[in-house]
N, C-alpha and C positions, 0 to 999 in steps of 0.2 A: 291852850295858848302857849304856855312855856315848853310843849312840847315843841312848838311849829316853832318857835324863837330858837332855841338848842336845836332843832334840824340845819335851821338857816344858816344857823353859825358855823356848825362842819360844814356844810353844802356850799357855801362862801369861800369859806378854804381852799376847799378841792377845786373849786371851778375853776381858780385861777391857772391850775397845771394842765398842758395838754399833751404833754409828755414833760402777783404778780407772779410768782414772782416774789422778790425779797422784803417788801414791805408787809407780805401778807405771811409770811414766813414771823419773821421777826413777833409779830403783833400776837401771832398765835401758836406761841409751845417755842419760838426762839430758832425749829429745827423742821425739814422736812423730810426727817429719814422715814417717817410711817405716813403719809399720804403722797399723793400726784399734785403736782403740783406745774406751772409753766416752766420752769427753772430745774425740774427734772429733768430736761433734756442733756443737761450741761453734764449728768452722772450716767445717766440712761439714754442715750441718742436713738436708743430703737422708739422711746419716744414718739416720736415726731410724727407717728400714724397720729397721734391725739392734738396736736399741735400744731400743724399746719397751716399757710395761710394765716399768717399772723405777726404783726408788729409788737416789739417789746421792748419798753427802755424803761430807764429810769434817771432821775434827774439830782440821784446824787444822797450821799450822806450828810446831814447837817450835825455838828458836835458845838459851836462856840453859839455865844451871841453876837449881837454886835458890839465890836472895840470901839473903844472912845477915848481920847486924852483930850487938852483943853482944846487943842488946834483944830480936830478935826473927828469926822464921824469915818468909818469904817466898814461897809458889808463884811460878814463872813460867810461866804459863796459854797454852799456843799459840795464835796470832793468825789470826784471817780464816778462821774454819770456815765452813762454806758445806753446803746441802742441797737438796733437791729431787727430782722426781719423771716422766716420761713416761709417760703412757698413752696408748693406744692402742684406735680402736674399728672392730669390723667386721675385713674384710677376712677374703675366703678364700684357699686353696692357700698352698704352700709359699713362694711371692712375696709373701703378703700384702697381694693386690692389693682395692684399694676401702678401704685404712685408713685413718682417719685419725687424726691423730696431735698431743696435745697434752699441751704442758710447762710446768712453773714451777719455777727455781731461784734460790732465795734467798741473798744476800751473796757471792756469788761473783764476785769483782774480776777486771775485766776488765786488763789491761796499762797500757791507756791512761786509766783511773781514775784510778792513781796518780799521775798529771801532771799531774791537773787542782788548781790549790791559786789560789784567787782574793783580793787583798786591795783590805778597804777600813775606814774610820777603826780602819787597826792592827789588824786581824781579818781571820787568815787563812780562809778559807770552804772548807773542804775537804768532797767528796763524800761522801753519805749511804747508806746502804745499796743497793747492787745488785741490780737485778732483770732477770731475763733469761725468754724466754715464749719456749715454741716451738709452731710454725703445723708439719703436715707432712700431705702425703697420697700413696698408694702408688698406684704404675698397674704396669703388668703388669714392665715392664723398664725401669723408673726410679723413683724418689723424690722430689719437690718438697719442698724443707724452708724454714723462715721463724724465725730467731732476731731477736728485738729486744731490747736490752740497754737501761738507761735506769740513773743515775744522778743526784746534784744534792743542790743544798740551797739554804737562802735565807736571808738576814740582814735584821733591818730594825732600826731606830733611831727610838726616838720620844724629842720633848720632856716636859717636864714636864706640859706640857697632852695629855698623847698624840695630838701631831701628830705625823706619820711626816716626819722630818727627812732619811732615807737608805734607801735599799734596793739589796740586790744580790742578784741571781736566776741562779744556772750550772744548766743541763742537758744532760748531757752523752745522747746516743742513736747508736748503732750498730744497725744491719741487717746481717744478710748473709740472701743468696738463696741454696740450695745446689740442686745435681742430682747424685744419686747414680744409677748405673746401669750396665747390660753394653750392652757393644758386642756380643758373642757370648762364648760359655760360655767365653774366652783370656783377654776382657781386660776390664777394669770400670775403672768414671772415677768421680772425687769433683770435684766444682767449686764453690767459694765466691765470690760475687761480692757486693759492698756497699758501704757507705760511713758515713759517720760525720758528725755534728752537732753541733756544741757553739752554744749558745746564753746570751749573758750580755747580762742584763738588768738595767742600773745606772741608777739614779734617786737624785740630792745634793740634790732640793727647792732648789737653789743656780743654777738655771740647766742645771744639766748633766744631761739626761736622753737614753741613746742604749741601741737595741740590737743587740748584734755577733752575727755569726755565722760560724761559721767550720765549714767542709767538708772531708771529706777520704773516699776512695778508700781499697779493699779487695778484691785477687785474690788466692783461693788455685787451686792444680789439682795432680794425679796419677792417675796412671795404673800400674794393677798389672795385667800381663803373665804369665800362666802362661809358664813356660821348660820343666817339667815336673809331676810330681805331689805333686816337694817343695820345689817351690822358684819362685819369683816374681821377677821383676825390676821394681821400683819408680820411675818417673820423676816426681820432683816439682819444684814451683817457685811462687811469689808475688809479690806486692807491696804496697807502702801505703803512701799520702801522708796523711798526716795533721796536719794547721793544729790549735793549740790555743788561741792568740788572734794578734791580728795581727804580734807577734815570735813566737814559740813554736814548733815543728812538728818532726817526722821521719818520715822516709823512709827503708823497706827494701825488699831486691831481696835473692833468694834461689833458687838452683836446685843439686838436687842429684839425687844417681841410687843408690840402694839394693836389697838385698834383704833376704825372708825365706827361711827355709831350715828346714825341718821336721826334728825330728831325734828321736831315741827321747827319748817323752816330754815333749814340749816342744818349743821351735823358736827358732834365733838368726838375731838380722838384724843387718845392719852397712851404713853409708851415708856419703855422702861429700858437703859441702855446700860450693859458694862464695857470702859471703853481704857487702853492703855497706851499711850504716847510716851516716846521716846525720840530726844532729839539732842544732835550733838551741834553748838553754837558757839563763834565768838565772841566772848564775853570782855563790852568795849572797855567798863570801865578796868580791868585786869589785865587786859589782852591775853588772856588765856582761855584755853577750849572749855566752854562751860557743858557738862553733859545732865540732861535733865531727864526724869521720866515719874509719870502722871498715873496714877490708876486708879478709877473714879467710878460712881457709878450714876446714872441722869436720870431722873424721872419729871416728864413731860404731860403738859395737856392743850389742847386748844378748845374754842369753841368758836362758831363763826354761825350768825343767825341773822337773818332778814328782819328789821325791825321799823313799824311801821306800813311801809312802803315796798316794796319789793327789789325797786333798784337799790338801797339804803342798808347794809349791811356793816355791823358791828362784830369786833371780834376784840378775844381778850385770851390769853393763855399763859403759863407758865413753866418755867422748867430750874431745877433745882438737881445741882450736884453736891456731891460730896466723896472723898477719896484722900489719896496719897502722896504728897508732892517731895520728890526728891532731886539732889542737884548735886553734882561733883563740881569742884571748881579745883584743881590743882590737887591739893592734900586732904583737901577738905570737905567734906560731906555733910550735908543737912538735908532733915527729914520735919516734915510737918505733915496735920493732916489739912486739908482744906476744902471750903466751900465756893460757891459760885457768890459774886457781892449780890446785897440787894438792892441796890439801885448806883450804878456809877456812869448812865448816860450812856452805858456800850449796849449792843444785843446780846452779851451774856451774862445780865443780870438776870434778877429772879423772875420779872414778870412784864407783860407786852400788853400794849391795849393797842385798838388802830379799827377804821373807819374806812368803808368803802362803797363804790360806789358804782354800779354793774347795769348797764344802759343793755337790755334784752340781749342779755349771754352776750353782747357783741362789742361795745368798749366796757372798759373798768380801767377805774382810778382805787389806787389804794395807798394807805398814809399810814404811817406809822405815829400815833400821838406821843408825844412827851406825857410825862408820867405825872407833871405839876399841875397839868391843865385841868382837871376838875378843881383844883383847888384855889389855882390864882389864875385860870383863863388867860395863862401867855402874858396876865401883866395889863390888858386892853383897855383897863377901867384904872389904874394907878401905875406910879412905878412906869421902868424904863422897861420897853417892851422886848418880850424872852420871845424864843422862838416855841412855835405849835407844834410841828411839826419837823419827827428826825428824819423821815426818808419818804419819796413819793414814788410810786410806780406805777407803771399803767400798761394796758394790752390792748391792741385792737385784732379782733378777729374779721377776716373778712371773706 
């Protein structure tokens, strides 16, 4: 009986959203560098042989409760929901060769979005909704895939005569190329290769008319190894350089070496990452170029298992860093070492629980839980009610 009461009560939850992915991510190991996952596509576009034919959104990140003062109550509405769709046409046999393959997802922030913030007369210009297209076609023992991502917005100023007095134009475009495919029925490879564009087009009517461009570089790769018929040996690794105006830019480098491992009902993977960041920022409160650089090492695990029921799958995983944090700011240099927090309400805290919900391989809902909730059940029985739930994502496959 208190099983089927605690089923009800997640199954209550989920039902409500009907629009993974990043929730199943999060909930188990924080990271998808060592499994396939929906959201592979966006690193790996040769993907998309596996992916096909298939609806993906999600409805957002939640971080507040809800505000209150005496006057009045307050929603706070999770941020950056994001949607979209593949389809797929043609293609026979169980390779789905001769398909080809095309996508569009809407509002889904790319990393290096969030960096772009341009000012001019006292108006910051920050980036306008994301749009990301995918190109793919399938051949017998590979996949060619083509994600282009674009972002941007523009400002202009007129006088009282509606002469245009100032203008400022950012666009920001990422590519990646990907190849997915077997080397023979042991081992299959994922390969992302790209690069990135930012384009700022400033016009003062004052003399000063210039246009910047700034480039930067994108490897992804791995490699999954049969060991046996339950288990995989994963070798991954990347990089990227990327300039965001002529001060601005970072650079990562990352390799690591994981497994998955099948187990009744389900399957856990666990991995090990050394990874080095470096990144040159405006640092608001000094106004001065603040240069950072991180060298850390991760180790990871997930576990995802059907429990009870077959549609009803639980997952719980964690990931834990540790390394080297340094930072120049003007004359002055500081060095620590650091770890990841264990619990600050972000996804790169120590540990993920989350709930899902898989209607015959063909929709899934999946939820990321807050970490309180075994404990004070969101509040539902006392107290002013907390939220369940930090993020919901869903897939339909069709």
């Amino acid at each position: 009986m208190k099983k089927l009461l605690l089923t009800g009560f997640f199954v209550a939850i989920l039902s409500v959203y009907v629009m993974a992915n990043p929730a199943r991510i999060i909930s188990m190991g924080k990271t998808d560098v060592f499994f396939m996952d929906e959201v592979s596509i966006f690193r790996f576009p040769g993907n998309l042989r596996y992916y096909s034919n298939m609806l993906i959104g999600e409805l957002g990140t939640y971080m507040d409760s809800t505000k209150s003062t005496s006057f009045y109550l307050q929603n706070s509405d999770p941020v950056n929901p994001w949607y979209g769709g593949i389809i797929g046409f043609g293609g026979k046999g169980e390779n789905k060769e001769g398909m080809f393959s095309l996508g569009v997802i809407v509002n889904k922030w790319d990393t290096f979005d969030t960096l772009h913030d341009y000012s001019l007369d006292s108006i910051n210009l920050k980036p306008l909704m994301p749009l990301d297209i995918f190109l793919g076609y399938t051949l017998k023992k590979y996949t060619l895939g083509l994600r282009l991502h674009w972002s941007g917005n523009r400002y202009e100023k007129e006088d009282f005569a509606g002469n245009l007095t100032s203008k400022i134009e950012a666009n920001y475009l990422l590519a990646i190329l990907g190849i997915s495919g077997s080397v023979n029925d042991k081992i299959d490879y994922e390969i992302g290769v790209g690069g990135t564009m930012t384009r700022i087009d400033l016009d003062t009517k004052t003399g000063r008319d210039e246009i910047s461009v700034y480039k930067g570089e994108i490897v992804d790769a791995r490699i999954f190894t049969d060991l046996n018929d339950a288990s995989d040996l994963v070798l991954a690794g990347g990089y990227q350089n990327i300039e965001y105006n002529v001060y601005e830019y970072s650079k990562k480098m990352y390799g690591g070496i994981g497994s998955n491992i099948l187990i009744d009902r389900g399957f856990l993977w666990l991995g090990v990452q050394g990874i080095k960041e470096e990144l040159k920022q405006l640092d608001d409160s000094t106004s001065l170029y603040a240069y950072t650089k991180n060298i850390y090492a991760s180790l990871s695990f997930g576990i995802e298992r059907n429990v009870w029921w077959d549609w009803f799958v639980m997952r719980v995983g964690g990931n834990k860093t540790i390394g080297k944090h340094s930072e120049r700011i003007g004359s002055y240099t500081v060095s620590e070492f650091f770890t990841n927090p264990n619990s600050n309400k972000f996804p790169e805290d120590a540990v993920g629980f989350g709930v899902g919900l898989n209607v015959e391989d063909k929709l899934k809902f999946d939820g990321v839980i807050a970490e309180d909730v075994p404990y004070t059940f969101g509040k539902i029985f006392s107290g002013s009610l907390h939220h369940i739930q930090s993020r919901i994502s869903s897939t339909l496959f069709f």
